[in-house]
N, C-alpha and C positions, 0 to 999 in steps of 0.2 A: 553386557549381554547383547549378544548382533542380533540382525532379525530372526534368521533361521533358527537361534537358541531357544527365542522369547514364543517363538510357533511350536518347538516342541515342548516349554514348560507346559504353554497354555493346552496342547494335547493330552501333556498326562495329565492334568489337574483337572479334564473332563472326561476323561476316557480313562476304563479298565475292562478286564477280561472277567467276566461271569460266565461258570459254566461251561469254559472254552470258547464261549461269545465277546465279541467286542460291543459294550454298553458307550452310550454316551450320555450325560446328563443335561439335559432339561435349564437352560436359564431361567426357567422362569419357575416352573413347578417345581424344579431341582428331583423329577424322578429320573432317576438311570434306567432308559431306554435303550434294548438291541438297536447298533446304528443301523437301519435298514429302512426302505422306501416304506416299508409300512405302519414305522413309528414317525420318521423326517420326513419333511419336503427337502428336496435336493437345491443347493444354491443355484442352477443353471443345468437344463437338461441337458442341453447340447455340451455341456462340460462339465460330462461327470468328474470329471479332476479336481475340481472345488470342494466338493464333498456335500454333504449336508446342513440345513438350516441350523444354529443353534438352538432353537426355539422347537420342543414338538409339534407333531401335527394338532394334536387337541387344543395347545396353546393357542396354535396360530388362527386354528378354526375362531376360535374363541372373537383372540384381537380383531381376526379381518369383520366378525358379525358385528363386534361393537364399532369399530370403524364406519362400518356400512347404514348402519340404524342408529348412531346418537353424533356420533365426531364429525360424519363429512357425506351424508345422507344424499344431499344434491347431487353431489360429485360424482357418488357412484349409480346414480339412477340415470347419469347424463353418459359415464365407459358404459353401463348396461342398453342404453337404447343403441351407442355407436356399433356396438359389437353388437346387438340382434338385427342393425338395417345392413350392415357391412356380411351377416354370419346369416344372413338368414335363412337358408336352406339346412345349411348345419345347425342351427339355435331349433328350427322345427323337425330336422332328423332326432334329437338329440333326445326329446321331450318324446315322441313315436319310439323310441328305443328303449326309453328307459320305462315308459308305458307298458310294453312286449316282454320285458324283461323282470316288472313286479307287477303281473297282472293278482297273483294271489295277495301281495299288500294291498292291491286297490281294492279287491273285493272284501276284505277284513275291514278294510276305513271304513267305503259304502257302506256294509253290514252295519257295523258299528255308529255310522253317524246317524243311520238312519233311526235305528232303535232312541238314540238319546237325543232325536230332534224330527218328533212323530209331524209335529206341527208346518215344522217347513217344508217338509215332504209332503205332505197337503197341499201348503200353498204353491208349492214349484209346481206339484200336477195339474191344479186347477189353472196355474199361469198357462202352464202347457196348451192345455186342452182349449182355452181360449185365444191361443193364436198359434194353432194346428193350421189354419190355410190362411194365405193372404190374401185379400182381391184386389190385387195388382193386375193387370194384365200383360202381356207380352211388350209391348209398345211403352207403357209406363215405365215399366221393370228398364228398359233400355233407355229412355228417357234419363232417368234418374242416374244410371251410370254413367252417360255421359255428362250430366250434370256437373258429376265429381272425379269427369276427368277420365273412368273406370279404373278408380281407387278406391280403396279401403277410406270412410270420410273419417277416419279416426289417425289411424299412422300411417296411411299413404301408401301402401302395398299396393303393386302395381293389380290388379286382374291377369293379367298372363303370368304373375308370377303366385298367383295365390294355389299350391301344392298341397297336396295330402300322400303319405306312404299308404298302400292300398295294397296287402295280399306281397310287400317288397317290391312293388311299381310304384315310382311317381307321377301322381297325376293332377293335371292342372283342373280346379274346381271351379264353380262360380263363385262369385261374394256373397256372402248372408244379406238377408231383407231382414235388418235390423229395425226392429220397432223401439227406438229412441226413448217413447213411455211407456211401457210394460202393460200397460193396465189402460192406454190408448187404442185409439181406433187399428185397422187391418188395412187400411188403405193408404196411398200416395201421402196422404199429411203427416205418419207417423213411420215412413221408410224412410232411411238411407243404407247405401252398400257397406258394411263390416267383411272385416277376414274374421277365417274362423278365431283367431287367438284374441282379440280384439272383442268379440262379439258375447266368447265369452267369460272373458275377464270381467266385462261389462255386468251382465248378469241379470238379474231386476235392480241395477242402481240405477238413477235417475242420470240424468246426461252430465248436467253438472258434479254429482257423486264420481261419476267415473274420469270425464271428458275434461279435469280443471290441470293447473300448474303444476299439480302434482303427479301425474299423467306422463309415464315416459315420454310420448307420441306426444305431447299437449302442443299444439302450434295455433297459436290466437287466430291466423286469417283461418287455418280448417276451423274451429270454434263458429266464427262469425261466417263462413260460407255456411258449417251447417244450420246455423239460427236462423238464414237470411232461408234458405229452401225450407223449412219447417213453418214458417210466420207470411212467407210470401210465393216465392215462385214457383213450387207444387204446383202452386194454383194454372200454373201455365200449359200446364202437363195432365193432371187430372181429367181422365175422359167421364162425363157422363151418367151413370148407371141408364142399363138399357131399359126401355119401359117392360114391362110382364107382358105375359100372354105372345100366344102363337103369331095373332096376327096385328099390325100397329095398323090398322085404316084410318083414313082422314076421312071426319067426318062432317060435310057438305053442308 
């Protein structure tokens, strides 16, 4: 048997016609799926001639999840950060789109998570409500950015490149006044600059909760810059508090 024989056993012995449909079966589930993009992934877009994966899509969903969270975890958190610093206008269109597009799923989740978690909704408002304003001032706030360069002190986004889709306009934002401990002061010792993605990912997790090895973005000298501005050189930078009252006289 030559090779072109042993291609068309192996077709018929996956392939038949249901329904006037042409089915192809599943290696692995062994269910007879319509061969079409929306049971397979195709072997190569650019060459649809190759045809379809053996493997269905739910298969493959399946394999690639277990792949990703038990097999080679590292591996894929290290293609996931290269592709969001190389993608990143498209990684953050992507996520604004898909947002636009299940605005009713989002509102059913909220609904829903809210109802069966009364308590954390409590505590996220009260977080809120306690770090509504910062007392930074103009001069600090800039201070601090250059500190770190005017990047994100977590994954390195540049500031001029920090975007939001707004009304289907891009527009370049400032950095968030990330308060590093949650439940810490408003002032210069508990800032540093975050992108919005970053900041809130972060969440109420403590710095090390979020900022460790396990951290797409994790790079030990931002780690140890940000330690070194939280524990010391704030202090460089910190203007002050001005004294009360209308008038400051020296008094003689």
């Amino acid at each position: 048997m030559n090779r072109e024989e042993r291609k068309q056993w192996y077709f018929e012995q996956t392939h038949k016609i249901i329904d006037g449909i042409i089915h192809k079966q599943c290696t692995k589930c062994e269910e007879w799926l319509p061969e079409t993009v929306e049971y397979f992934y195709m072997r190569n877009k650019s060459k649809p001639e190759r045809g379809f994966n053996s493997e269905c899509k739910e298969c493959t969903k399946v394999d690639t999840k277990r792949w990703q969270q038990e097999i080679n975890p590292s591996k894929y958190k290290e293609i996931k950060r290269i592709y969001k610093e190389n993608n990143f206008e498209k990684y953050n269109n992507g996520i604004s789109n898909w947002r636009k597009n299940n605005k009713e799923y989002i509102s059913l989740y909220n609904k829903e998570y809210q109802n069966k978690h009364p308590d954390k909704i409590k505590e996220y408002n009260a977080y809120r409500q306690m770090h509504k304003k910062h007392i930074i001032n103009k001069q600090e706030w800039q201070a601090c950015k250059d500190y770190f360069n005017n990047e994100c002190a977590y994954c390195g986004l540049l500031a001029e490149n920090h975007t939001r889709t707004y009304k289907g306009e891009l527009q370049v934002i400032d950095l968030h006044k990330e308060h590093v401990d949650h439940n810490g002061l408003n002032d210069l010792s508990n800032c540093i600059p975050s992108c919005q993605s970053c900041n809130s990912t972060k969440n109420r997790k403590s710095l090390d909760e979020f900022y460790n090895p396990n951290n797409l973005n994790f790079i030990q000298e931002r780690y140890d810059r940000i330690m070194k501005w939280l524990t010391e050189d704030y202090k460089l930078y910190i203007e002050p508090p001005k004294p009360k009252g209308k008038y400051n006289r020296k008094v003689k």
